[in-house]
KELO-941231 format. One record per atom (N, C-alpha, C): residue number from 1; residue in one letter; atom name; x, y, z. Coordinates in Angstrom, 1 decimal. Example, Ala and Ser with C-alpha at 12.3 -4.5 7.8 and 13.67 -1.06 7.14 Angstrom:
! residues 2
(site 1,'a','N',(13.2,-5.7,7.8))
(site 1,'a','CA',(12.3,-4.5,7.8))
(site 1,'a','C',(13.2,-3.3,7.8))
(site 2,'s','N',(12.8,-2.2,7.1))
(site 2,'s','CA',(13.7,-1.1,7.1))
(site 2,'s','C',(12.9,0.0,7.9))
//
This chain:
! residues 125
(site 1,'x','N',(22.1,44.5,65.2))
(site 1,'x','CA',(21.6,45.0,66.5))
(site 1,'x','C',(22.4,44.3,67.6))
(site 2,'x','N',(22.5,45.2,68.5))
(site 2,'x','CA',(24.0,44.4,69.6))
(site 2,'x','C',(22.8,43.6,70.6))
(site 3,'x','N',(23.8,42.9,71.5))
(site 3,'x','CA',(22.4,42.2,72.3))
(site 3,'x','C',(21.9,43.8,73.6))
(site 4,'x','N',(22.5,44.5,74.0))
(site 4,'x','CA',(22.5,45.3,74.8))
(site 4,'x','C',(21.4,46.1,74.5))
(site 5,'x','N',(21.2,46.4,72.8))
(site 5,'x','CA',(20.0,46.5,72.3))
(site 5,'x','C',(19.0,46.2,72.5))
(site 6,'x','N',(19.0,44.7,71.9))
(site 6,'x','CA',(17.4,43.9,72.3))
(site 6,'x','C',(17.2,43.9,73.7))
(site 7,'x','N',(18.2,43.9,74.8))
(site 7,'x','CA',(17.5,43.6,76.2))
(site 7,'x','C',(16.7,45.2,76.5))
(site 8,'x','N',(17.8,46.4,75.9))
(site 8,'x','CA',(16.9,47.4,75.9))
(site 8,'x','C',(15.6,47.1,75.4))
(site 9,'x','N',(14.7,46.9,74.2))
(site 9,'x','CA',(13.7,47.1,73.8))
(site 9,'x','C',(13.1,46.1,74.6))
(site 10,'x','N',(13.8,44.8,74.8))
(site 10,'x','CA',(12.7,43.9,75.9))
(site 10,'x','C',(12.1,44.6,76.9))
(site 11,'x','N',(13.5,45.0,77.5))
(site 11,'x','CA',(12.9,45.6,78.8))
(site 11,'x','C',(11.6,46.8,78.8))
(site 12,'x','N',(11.7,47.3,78.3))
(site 12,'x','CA',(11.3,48.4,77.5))
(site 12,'x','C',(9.3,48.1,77.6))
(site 13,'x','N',(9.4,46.9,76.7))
(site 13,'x','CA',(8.2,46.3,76.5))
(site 13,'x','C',(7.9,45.5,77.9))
(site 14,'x','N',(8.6,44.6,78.3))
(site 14,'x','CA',(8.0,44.3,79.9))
(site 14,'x','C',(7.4,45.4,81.0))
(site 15,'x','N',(8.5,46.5,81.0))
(site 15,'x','CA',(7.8,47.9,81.8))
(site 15,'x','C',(6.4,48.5,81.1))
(site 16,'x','N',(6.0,48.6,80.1))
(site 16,'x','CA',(5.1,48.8,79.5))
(site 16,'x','C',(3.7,48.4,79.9))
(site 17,'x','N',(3.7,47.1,80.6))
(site 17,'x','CA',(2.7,46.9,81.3))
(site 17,'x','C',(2.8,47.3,82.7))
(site 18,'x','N',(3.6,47.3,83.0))
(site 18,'x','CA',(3.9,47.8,84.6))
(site 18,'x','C',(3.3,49.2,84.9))
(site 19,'x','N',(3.9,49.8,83.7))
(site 19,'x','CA',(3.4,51.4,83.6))
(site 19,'x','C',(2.1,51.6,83.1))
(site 20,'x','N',(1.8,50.6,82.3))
(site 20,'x','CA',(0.3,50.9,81.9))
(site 20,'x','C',(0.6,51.7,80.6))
(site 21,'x','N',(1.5,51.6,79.8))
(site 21,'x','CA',(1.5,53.1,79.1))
(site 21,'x','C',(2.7,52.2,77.6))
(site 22,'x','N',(1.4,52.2,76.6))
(site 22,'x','CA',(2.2,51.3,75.2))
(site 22,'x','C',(2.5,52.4,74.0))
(site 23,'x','N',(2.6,53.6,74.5))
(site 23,'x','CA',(2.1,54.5,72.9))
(site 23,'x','C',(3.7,54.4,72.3))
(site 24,'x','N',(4.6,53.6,72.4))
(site 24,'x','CA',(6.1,53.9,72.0))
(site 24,'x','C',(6.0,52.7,71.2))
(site 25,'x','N',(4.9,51.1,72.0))
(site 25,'x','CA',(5.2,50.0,71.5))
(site 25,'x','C',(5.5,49.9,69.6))
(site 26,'x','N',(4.8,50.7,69.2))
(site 26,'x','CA',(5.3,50.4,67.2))
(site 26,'x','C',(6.4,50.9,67.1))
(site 27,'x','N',(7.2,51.3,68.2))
(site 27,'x','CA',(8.7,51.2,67.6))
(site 27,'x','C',(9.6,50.1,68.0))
(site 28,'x','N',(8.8,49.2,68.8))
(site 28,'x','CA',(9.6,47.8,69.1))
(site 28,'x','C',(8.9,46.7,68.6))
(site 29,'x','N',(7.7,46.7,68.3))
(site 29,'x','CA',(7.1,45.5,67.5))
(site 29,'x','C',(6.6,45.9,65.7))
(site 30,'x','N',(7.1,44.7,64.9))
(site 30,'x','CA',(7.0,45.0,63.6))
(site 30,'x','C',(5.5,44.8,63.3))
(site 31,'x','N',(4.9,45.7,62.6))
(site 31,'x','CA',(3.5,45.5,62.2))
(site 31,'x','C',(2.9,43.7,62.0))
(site 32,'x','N',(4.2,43.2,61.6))
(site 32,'x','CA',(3.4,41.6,61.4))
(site 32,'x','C',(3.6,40.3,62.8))
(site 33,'x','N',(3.7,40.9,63.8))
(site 33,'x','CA',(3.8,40.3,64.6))
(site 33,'x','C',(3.5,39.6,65.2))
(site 34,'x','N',(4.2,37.9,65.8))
(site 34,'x','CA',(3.5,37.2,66.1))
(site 34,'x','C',(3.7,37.1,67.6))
(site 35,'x','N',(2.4,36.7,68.0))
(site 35,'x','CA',(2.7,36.4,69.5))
(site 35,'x','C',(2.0,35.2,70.4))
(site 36,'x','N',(2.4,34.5,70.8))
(site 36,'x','CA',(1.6,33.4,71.3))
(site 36,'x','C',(1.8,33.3,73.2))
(site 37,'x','N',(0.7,33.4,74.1))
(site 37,'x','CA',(1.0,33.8,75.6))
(site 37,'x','C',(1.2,32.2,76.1))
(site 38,'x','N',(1.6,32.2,77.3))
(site 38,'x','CA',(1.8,31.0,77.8))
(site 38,'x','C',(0.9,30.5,78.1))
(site 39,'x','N',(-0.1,30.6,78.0))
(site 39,'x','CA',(-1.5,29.8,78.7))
(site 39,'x','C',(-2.4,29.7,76.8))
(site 40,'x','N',(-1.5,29.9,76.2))
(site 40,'x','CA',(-2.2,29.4,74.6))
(site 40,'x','C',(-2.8,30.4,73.7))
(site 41,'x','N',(-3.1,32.0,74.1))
(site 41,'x','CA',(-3.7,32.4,73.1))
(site 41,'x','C',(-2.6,33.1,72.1))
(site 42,'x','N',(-3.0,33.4,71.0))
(site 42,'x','CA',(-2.1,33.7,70.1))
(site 42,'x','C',(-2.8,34.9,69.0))
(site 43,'x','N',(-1.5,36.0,68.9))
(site 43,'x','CA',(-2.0,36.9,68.5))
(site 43,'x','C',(-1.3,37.9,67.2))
(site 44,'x','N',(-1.7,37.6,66.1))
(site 44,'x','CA',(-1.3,37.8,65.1))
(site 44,'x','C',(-1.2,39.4,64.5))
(site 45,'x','N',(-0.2,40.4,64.1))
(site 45,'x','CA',(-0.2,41.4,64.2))
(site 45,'x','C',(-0.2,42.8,65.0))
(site 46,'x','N',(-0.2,43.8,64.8))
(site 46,'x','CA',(0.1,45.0,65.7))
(site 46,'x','C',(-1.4,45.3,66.3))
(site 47,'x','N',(-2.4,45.2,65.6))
(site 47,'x','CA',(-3.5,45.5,65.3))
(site 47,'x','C',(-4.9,44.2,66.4))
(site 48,'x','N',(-4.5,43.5,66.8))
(site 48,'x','CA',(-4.7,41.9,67.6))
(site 48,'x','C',(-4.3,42.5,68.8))
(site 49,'x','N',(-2.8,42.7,69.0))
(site 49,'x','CA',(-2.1,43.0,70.1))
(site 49,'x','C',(-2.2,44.5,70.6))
(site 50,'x','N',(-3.1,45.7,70.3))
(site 50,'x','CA',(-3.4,46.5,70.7))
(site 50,'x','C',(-4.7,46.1,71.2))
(site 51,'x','N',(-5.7,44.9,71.0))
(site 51,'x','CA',(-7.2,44.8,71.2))
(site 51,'x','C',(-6.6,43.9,72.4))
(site 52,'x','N',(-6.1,43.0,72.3))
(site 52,'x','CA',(-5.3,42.1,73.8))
(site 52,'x','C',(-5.4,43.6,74.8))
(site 53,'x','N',(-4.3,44.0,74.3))
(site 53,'x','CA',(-3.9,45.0,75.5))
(site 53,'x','C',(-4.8,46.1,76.1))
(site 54,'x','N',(-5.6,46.2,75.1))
(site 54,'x','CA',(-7.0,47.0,76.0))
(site 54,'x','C',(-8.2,46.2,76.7))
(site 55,'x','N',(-8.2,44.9,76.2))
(site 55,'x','CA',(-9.0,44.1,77.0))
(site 55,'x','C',(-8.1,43.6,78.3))
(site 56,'x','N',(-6.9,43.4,78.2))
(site 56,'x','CA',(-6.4,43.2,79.7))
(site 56,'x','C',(-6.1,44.3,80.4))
(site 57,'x','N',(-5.9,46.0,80.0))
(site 57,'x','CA',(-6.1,47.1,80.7))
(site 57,'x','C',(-6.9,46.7,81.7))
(site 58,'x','N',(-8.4,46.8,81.3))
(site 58,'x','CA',(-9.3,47.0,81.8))
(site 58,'x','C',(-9.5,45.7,83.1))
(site 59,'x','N',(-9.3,44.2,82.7))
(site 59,'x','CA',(-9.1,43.6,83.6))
(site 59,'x','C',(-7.8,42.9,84.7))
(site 60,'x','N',(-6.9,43.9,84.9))
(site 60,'x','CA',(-5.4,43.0,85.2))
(site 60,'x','C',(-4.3,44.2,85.6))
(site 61,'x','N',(-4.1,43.7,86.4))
(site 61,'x','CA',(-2.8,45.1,86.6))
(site 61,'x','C',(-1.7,44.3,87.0))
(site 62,'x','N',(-0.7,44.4,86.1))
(site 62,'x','CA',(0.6,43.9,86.2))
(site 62,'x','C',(1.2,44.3,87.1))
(site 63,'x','N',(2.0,44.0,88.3))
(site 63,'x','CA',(2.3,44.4,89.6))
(site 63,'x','C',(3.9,44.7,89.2))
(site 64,'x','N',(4.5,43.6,88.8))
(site 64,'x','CA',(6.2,43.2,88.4))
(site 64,'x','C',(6.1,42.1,87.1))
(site 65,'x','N',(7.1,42.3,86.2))
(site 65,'x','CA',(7.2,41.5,85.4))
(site 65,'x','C',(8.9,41.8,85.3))
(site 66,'x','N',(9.5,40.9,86.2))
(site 66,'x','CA',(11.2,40.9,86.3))
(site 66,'x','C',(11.7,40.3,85.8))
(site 67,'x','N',(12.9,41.1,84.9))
(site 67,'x','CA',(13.6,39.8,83.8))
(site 67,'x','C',(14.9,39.5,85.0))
(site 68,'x','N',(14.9,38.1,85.0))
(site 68,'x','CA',(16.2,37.3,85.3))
(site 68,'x','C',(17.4,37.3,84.7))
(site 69,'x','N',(17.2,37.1,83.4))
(site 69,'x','CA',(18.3,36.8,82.7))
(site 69,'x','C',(18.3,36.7,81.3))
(site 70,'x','N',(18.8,36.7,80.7))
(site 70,'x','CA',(18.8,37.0,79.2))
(site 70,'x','C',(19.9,36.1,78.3))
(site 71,'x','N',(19.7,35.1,77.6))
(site 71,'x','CA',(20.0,34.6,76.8))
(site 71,'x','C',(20.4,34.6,75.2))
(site 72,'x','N',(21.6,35.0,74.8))
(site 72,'x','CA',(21.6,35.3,73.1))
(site 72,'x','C',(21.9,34.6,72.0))
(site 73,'x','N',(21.5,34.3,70.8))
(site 73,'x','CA',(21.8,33.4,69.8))
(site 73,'x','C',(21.0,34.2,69.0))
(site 74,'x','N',(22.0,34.6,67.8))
(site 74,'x','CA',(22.1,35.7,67.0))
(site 74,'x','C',(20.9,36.4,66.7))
(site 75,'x','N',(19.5,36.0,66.3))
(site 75,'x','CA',(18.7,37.3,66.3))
(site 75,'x','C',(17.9,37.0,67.1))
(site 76,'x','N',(17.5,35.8,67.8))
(site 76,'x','CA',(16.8,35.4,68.8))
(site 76,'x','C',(17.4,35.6,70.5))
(site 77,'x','N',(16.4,36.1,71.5))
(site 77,'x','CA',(16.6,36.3,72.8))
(site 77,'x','C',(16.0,35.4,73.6))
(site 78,'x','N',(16.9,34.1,74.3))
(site 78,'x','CA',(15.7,34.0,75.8))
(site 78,'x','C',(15.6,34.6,77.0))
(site 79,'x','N',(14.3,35.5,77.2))
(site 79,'x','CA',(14.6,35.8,78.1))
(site 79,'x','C',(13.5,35.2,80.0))
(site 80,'x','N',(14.7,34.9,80.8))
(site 80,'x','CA',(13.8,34.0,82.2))
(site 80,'x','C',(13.3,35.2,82.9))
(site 81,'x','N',(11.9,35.1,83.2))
(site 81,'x','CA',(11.6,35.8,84.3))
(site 81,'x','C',(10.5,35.4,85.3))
(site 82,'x','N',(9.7,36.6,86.2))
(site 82,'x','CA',(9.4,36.7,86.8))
(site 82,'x','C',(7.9,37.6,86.7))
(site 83,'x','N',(6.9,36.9,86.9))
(site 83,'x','CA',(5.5,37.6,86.5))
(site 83,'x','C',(4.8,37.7,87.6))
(site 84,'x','N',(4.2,38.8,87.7))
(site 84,'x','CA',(2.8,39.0,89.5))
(site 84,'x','C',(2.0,40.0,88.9))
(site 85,'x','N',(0.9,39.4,88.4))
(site 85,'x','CA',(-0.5,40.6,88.7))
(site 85,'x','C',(-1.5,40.4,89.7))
(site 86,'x','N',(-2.6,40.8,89.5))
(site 86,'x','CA',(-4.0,41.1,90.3))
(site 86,'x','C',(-4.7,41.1,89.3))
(site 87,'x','N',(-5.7,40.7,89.5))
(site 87,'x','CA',(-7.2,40.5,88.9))
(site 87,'x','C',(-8.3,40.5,89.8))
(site 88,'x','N',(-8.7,41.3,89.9))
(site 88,'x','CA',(-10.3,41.9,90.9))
(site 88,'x','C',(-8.7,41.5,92.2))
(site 89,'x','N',(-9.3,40.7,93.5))
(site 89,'x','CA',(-8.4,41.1,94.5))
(site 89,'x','C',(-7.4,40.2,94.9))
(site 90,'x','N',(-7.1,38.9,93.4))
(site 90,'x','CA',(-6.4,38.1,93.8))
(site 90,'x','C',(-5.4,38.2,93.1))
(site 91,'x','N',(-4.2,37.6,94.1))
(site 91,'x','CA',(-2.9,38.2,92.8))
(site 91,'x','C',(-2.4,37.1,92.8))
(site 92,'x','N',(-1.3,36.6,91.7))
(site 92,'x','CA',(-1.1,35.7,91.0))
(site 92,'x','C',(0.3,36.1,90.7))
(site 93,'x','N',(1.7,35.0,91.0))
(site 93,'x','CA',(2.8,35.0,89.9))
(site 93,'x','C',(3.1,33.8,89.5))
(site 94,'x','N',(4.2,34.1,88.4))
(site 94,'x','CA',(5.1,32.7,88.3))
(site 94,'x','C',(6.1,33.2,87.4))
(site 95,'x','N',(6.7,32.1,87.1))
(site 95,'x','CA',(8.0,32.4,86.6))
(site 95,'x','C',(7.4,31.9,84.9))
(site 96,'x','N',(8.4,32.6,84.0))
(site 96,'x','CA',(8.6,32.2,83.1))
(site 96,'x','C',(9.9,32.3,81.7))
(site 97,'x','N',(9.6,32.2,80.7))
(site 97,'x','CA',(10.7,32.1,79.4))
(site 97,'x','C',(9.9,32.6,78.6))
(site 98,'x','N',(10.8,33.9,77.5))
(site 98,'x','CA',(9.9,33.9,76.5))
(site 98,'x','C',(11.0,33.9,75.2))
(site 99,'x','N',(10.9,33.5,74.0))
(site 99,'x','CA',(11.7,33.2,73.1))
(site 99,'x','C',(11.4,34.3,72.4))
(site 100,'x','N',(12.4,35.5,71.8))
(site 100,'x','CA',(11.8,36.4,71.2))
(site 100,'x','C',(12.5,36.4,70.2))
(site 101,'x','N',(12.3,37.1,69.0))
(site 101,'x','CA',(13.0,37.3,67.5))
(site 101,'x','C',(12.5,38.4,67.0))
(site 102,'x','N',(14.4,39.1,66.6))
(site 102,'x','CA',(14.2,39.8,66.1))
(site 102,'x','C',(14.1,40.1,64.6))
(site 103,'x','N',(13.6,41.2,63.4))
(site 103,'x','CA',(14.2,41.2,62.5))
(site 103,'x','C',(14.9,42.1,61.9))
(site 104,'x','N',(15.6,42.3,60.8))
(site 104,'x','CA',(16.6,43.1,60.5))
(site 104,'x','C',(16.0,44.3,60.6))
(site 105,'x','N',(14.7,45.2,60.9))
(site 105,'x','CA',(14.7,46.0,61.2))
(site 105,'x','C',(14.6,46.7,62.1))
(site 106,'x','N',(15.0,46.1,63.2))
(site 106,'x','CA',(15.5,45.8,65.1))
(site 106,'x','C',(14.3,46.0,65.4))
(site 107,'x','N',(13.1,45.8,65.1))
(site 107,'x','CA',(12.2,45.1,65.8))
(site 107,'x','C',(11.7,43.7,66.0))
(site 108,'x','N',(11.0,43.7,67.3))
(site 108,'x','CA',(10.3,42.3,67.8))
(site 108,'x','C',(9.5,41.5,66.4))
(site 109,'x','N',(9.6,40.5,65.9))
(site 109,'x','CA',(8.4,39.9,65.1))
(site 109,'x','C',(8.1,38.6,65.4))
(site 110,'x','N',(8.7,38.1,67.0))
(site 110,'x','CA',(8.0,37.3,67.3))
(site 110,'x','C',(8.6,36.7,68.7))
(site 111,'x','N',(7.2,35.9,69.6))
(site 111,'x','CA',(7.2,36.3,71.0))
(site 111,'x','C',(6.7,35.0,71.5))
(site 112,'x','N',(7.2,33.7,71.9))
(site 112,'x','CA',(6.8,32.8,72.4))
(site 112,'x','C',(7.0,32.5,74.1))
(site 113,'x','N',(5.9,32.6,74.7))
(site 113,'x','CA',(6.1,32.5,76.2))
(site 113,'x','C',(5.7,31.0,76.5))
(site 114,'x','N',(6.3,30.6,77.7))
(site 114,'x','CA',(6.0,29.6,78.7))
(site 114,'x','C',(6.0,30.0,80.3))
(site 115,'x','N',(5.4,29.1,80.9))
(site 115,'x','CA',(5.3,29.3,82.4))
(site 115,'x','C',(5.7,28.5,83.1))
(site 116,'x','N',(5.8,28.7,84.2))
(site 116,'x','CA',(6.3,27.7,85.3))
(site 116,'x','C',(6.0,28.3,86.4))
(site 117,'x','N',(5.7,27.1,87.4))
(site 117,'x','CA',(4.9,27.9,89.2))
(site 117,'x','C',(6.2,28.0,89.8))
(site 118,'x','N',(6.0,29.2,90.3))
(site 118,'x','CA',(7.0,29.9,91.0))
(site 118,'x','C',(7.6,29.4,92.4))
(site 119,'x','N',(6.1,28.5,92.9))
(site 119,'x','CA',(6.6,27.7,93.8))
(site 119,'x','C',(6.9,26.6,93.6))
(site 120,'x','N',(8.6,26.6,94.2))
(site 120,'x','CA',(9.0,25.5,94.0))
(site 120,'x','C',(9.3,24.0,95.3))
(site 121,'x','N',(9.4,22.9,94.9))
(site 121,'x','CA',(9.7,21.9,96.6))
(site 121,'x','C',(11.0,21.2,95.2))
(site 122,'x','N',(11.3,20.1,96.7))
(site 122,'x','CA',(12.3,19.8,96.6))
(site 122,'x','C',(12.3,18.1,97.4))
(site 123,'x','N',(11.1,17.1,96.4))
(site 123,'x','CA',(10.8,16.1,97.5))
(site 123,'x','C',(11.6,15.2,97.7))
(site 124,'x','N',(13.1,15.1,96.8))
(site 124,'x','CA',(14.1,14.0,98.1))
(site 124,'x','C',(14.9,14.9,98.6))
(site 125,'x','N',(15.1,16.3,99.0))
(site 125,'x','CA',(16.3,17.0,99.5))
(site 125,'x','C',(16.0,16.9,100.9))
//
C-alpha cells in the first residue's frame, strides 16, 4: 500500500465524522479493530466502534477534524492534527496525534490517539 494510499483512507475516515455519514467505514477498518481515544476509552472491533459512533451521533457534532501532516514508517502512519466539536452549545478543540496501522489487507487495524491544548504560551519568550 503506497503512503498516498493510507492518507487517502485516513482522510477519508476523519471526514466521516464531519459528514456524519460512516456506511463506507468496513472498507477502511478491519473487522478486528483496535481503537483506543485520547481521553482513554478503548474500543475493540467493528461492532464496539459502530455502538461509539451512534452514541456520539447523537451527542457531538464534529465541526473540523484537520490533518496537519502525515508521518510514514512502513505500515504505520502518524498522523498531527486538529480537532473542534460542539456538544449541546459548547464547542471545544485541540490538537492532536494519532498512530495508525495498517494491515496487509490495506485496512486500518489499529488507531491510537493523543491530545494536546491547542492553546498554546510561551512563558520565557
Amino acid at each position: 500500500m503506497t503512503a498516498l494510499e493510507k492518507e487517502t483512507a485516513i482522510t477519508a475516515y476523519f471526514n466521516m465524522w464531519v459528514q456524519r455519514e460512516f456506511s463506507k467505514l468496513d472498507t477502511i477498518f478491519a473487522k478486528d479493530i483496535y481503537y483506543c481515544e485520547c481521553y482513554g476509552p478503548e474500543y475493540y472491533g467493528l461492532s464496539e466502534i459502530y455502538q461509539w459512533i451512534e452514541a456520539m451521533l447523537q451527542k457531538q457534532k464534529v465541526l473540523e477534524w484537520r490533518i496537519k501532516r502525515f508521518f510514514h514508517e512502513n505500515d504505520s502512519v502518524i498522523v498531527e492534527w486538529f480537532f473542534r466539536e460542539q456538544q449541546s452549545s459548547i464547542i471545544h478543540g485541540f490538537d492532536g496525534v494519532s498512530i495508525i496501522e495498517f494491515q496487509s489487507d490495506r485496512k486500518i487495524h489499529s488507531i491510537k490517539e493523543f491530545e494536546s491544548k491547542s492553546d498554546h504560551i510561551s512563558p520565557y519568550h
